[in-house]
Backbone as JSON Lines, residues from 0, in Angstrom:
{"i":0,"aa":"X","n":[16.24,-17.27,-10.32],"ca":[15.78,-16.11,-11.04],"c":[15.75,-14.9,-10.1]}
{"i":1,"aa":"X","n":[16.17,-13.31,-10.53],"ca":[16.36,-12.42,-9.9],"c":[15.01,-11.85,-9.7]}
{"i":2,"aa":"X","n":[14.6,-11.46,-8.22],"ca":[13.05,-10.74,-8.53],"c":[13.63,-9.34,-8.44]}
{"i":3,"aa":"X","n":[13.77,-8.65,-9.95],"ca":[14.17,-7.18,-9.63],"c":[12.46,-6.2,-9.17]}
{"i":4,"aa":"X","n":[11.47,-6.75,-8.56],"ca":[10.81,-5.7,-7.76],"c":[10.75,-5.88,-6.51]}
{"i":5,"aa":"X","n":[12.31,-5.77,-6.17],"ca":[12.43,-5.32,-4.77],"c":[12.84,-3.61,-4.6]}
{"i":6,"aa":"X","n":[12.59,-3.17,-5.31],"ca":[13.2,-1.12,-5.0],"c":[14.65,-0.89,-4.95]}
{"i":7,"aa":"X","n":[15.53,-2.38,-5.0],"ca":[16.88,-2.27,-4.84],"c":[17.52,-1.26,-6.74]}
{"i":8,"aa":"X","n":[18.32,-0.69,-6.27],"ca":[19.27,-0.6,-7.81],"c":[19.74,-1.94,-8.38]}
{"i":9,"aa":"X","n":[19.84,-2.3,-9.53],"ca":[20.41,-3.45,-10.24],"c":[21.07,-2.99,-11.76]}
{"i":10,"aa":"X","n":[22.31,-3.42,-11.56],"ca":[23.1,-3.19,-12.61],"c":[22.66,-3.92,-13.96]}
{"i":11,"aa":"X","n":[23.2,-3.55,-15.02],"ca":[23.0,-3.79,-16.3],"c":[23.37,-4.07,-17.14]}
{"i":12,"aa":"X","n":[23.83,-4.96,-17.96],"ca":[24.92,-4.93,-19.43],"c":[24.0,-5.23,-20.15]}
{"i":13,"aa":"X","n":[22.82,-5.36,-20.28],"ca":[22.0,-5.09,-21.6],"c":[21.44,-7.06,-21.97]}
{"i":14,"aa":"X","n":[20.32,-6.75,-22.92],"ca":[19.58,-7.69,-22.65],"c":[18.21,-7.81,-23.02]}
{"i":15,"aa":"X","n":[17.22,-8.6,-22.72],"ca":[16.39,-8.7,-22.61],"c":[15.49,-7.77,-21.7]}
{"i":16,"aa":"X","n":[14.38,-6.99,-21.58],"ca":[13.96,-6.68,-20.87],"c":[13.89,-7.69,-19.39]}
{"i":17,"aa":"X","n":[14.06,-7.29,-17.83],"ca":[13.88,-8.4,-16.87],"c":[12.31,-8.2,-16.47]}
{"i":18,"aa":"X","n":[11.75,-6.99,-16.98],"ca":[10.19,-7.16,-16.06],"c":[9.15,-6.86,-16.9]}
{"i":19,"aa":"X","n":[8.08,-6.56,-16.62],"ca":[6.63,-6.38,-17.42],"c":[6.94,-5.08,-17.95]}
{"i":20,"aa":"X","n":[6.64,-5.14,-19.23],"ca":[6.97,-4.12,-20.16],"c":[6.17,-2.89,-19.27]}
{"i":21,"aa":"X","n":[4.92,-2.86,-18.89],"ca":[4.41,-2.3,-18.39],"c":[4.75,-1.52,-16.72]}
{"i":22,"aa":"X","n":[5.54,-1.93,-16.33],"ca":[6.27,-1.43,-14.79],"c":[7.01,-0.28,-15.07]}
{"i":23,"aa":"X","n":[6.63,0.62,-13.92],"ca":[7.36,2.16,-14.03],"c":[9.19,1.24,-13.76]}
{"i":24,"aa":"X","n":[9.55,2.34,-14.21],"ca":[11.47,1.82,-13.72],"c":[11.83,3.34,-13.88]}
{"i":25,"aa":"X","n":[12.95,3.06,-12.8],"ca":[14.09,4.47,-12.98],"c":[15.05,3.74,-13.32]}
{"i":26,"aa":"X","n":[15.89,4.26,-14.71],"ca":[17.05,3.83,-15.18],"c":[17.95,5.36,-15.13]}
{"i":27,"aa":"X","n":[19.33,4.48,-15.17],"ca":[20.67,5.56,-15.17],"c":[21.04,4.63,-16.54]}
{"i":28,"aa":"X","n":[21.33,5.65,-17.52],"ca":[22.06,4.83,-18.62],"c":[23.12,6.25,-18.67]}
{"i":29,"aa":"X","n":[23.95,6.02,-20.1],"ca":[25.33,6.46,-20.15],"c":[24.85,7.34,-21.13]}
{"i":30,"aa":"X","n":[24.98,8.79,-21.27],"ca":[25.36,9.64,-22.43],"c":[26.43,10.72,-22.19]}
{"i":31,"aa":"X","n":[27.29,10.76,-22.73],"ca":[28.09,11.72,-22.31],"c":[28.13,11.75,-21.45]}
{"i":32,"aa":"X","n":[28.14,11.04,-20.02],"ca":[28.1,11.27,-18.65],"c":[26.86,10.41,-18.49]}
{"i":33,"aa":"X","n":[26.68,10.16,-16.99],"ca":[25.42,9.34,-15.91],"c":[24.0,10.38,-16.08]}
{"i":34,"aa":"X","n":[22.88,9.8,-16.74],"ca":[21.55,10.88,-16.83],"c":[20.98,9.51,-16.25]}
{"i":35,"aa":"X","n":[19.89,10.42,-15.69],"ca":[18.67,9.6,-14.52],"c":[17.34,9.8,-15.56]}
{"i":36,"aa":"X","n":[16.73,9.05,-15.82],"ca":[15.31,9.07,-16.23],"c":[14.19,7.86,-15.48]}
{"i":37,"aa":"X","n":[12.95,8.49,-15.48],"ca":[11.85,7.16,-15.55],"c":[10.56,7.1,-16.11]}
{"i":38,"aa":"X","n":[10.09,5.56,-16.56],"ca":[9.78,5.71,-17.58],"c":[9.29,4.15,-17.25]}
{"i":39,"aa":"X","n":[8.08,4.05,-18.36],"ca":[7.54,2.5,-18.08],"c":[8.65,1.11,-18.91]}
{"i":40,"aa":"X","n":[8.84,0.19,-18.89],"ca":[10.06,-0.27,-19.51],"c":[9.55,-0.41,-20.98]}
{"i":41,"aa":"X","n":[8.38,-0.43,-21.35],"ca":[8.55,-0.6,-22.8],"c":[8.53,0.41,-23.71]}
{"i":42,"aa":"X","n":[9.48,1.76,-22.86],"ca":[9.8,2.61,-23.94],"c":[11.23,2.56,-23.87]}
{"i":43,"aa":"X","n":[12.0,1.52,-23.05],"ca":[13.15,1.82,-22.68],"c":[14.06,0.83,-23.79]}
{"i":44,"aa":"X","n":[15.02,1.37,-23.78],"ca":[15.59,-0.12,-24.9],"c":[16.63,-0.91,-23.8]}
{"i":45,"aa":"X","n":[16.42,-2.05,-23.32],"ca":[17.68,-2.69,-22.39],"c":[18.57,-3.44,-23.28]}
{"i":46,"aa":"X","n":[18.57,-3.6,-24.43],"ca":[19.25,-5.0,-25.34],"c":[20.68,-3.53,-25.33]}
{"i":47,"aa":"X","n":[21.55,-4.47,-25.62],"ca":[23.08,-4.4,-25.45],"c":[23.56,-3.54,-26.89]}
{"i":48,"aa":"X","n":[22.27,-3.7,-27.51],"ca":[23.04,-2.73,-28.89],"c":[22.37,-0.96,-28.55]}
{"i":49,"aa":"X","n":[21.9,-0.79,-27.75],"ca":[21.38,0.73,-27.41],"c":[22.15,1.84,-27.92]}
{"i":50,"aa":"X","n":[21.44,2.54,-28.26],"ca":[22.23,3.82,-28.62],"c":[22.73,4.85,-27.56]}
{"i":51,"aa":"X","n":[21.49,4.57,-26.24],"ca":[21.83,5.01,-24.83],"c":[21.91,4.1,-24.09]}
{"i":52,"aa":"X","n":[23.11,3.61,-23.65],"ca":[22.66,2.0,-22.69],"c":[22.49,2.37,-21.1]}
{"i":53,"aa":"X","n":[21.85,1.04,-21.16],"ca":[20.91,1.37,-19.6],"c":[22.34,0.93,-18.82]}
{"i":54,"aa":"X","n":[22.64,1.05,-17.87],"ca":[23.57,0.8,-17.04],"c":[23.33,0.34,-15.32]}
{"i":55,"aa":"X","n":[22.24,0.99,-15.08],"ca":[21.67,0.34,-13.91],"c":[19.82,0.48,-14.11]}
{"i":56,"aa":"X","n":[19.32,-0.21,-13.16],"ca":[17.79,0.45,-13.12],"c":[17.11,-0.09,-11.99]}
{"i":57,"aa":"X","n":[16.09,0.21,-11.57],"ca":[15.34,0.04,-10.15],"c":[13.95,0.07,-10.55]}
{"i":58,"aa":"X","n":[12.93,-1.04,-10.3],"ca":[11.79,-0.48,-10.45],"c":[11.11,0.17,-9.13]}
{"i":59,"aa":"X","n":[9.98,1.32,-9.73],"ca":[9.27,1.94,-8.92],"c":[8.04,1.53,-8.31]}
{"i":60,"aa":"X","n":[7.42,1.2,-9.36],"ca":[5.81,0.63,-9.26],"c":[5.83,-1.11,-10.25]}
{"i":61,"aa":"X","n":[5.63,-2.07,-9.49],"ca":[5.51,-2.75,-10.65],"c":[4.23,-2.99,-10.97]}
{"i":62,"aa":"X","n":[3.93,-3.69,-11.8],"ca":[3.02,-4.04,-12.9],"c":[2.47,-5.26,-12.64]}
{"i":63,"aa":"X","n":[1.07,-5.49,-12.14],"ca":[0.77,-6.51,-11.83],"c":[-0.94,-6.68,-12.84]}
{"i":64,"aa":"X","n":[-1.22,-7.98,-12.89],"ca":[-2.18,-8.22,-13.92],"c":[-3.41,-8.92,-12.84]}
{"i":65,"aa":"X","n":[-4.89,-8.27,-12.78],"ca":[-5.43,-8.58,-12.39],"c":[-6.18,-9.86,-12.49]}
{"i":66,"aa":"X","n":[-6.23,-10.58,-11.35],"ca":[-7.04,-11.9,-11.41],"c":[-8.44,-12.16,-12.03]}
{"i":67,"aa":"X","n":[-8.74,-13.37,-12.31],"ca":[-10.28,-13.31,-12.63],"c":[-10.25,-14.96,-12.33]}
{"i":68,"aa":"X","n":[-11.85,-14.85,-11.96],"ca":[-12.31,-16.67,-12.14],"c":[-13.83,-16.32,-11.69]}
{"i":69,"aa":"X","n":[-14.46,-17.21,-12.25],"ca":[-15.83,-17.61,-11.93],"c":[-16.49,-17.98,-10.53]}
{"i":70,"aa":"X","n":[-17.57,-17.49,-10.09],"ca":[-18.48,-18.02,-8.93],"c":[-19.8,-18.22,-9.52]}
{"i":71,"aa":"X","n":[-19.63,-19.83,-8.84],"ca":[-21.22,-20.38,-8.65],"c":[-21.92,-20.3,-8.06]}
{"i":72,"aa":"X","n":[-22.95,-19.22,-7.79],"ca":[-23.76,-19.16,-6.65],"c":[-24.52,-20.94,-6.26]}
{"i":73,"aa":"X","n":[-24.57,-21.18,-5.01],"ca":[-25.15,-22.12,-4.56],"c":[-24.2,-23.11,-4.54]}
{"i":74,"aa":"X","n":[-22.61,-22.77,-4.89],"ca":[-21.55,-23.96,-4.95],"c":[-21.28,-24.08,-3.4]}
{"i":75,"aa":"X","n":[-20.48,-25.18,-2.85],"ca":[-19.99,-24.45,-1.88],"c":[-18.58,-25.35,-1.75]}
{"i":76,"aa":"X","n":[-18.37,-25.78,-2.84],"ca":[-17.06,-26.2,-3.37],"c":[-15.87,-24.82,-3.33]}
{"i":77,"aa":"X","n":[-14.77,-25.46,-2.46],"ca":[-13.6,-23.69,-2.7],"c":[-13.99,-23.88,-4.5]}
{"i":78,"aa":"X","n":[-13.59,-22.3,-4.55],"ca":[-13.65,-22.63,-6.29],"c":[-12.27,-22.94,-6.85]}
{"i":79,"aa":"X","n":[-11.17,-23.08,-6.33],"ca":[-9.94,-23.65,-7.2],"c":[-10.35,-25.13,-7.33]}
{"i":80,"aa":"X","n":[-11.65,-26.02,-6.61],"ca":[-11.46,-27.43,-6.77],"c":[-13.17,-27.21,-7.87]}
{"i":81,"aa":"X","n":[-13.75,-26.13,-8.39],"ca":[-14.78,-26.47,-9.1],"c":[-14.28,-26.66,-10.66]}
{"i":82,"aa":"X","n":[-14.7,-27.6,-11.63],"ca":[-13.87,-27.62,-12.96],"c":[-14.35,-26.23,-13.61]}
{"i":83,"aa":"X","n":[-13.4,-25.76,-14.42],"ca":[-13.53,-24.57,-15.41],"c":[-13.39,-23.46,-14.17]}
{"i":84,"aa":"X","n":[-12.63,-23.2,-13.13],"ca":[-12.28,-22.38,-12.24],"c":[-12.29,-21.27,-13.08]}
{"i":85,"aa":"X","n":[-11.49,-21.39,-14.25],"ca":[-10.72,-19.87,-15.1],"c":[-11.35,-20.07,-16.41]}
{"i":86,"aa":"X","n":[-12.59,-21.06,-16.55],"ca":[-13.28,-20.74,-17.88],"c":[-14.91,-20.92,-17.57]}
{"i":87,"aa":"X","n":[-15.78,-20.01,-18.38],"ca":[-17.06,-19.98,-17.36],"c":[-17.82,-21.26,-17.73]}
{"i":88,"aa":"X","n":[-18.03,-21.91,-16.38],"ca":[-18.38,-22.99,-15.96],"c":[-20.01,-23.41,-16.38]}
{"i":89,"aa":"X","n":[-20.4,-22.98,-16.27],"ca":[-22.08,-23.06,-16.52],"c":[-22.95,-21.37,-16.43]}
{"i":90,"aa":"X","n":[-24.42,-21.7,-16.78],"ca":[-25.34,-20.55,-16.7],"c":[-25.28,-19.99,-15.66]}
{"i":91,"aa":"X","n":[-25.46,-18.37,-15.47],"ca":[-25.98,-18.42,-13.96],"c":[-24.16,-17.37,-13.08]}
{"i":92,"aa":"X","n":[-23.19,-18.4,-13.67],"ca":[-22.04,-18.13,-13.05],"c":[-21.65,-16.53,-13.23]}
{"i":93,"aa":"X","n":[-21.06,-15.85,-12.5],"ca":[-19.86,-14.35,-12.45],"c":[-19.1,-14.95,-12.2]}
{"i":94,"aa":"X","n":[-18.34,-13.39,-13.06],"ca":[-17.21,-13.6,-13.45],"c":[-16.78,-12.66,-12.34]}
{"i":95,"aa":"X","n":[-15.41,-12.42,-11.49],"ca":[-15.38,-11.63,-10.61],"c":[-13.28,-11.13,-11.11]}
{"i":96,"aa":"X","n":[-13.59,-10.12,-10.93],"ca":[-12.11,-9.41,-11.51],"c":[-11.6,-8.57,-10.35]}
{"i":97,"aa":"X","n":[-10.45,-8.97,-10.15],"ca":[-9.69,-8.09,-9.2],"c":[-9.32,-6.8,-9.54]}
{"i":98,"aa":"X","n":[-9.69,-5.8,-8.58],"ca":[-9.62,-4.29,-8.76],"c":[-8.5,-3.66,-7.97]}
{"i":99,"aa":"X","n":[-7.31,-3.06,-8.53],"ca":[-6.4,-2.5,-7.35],"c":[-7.02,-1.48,-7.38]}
{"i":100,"aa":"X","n":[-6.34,-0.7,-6.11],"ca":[-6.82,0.9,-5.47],"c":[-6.67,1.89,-6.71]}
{"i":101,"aa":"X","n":[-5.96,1.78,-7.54],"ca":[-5.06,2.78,-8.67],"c":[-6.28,3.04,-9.87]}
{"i":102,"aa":"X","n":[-6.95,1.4,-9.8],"ca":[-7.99,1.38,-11.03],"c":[-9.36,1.97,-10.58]}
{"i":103,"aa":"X","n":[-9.74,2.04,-9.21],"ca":[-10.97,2.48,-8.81],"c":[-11.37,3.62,-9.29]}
{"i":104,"aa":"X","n":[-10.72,4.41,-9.31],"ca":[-11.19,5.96,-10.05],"c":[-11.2,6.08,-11.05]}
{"i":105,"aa":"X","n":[-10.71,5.08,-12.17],"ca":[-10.56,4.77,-13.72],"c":[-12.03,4.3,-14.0]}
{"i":106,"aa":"X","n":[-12.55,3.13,-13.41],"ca":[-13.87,2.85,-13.65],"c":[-15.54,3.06,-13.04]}
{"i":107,"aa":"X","n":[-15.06,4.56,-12.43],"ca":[-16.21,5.56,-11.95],"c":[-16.52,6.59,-13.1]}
């Protein structure tokens, strides 16, 4: 499987979207000539019947989905070996959610 979030250009003949609808991408598709746009992919159309077809594209930023799982205070089990790691385990437990740098100023 291709990991297109490496920043490389990658060509195109149309298709399925390859990444999280949600990931910035710069695409070159064909109109009357080579136009540059960018844009998150799920406004983009990649399937092969396009009215503008994508012809190459690169992502910029990708799109990643933050983690979550439970802590037991007083466990001292790692928590990937406590049962219900990713469903809440008993009373008492947090829930702890991964925050990137991008979201910190979103939830101030």
């Amino acid at each position: 499987m291709t990991d297109y979030n490496d920043g490389r250009w990658h060509g195109w003949n149309g298709g399925e979207c390859p990444v999280h609808p949600e990931t910035l991408v710069e695409i070159v598709y064909f109109e009357e000539g080579i136009t540059h746009n960018e844009a998150l992919c799920k406004y983009c159309d990649f399937s092969d019947e396009a009215d503008l077809p994508i012809i190459a594209f690169r992502v910029v930023k990708e799109h990643r989905e933050p983690r979550e799982w439970w802590i037991v205070p007083g466990r001292t089990e790692m928590p990937c070996s406590i049962p219900g790691y990713y469903t809440k385990p008993c009373v008492g437990a947090v829930r702890v959610r991964e925050v990137f740098d991008d979201e910190k100023s979103e939830g101030l």
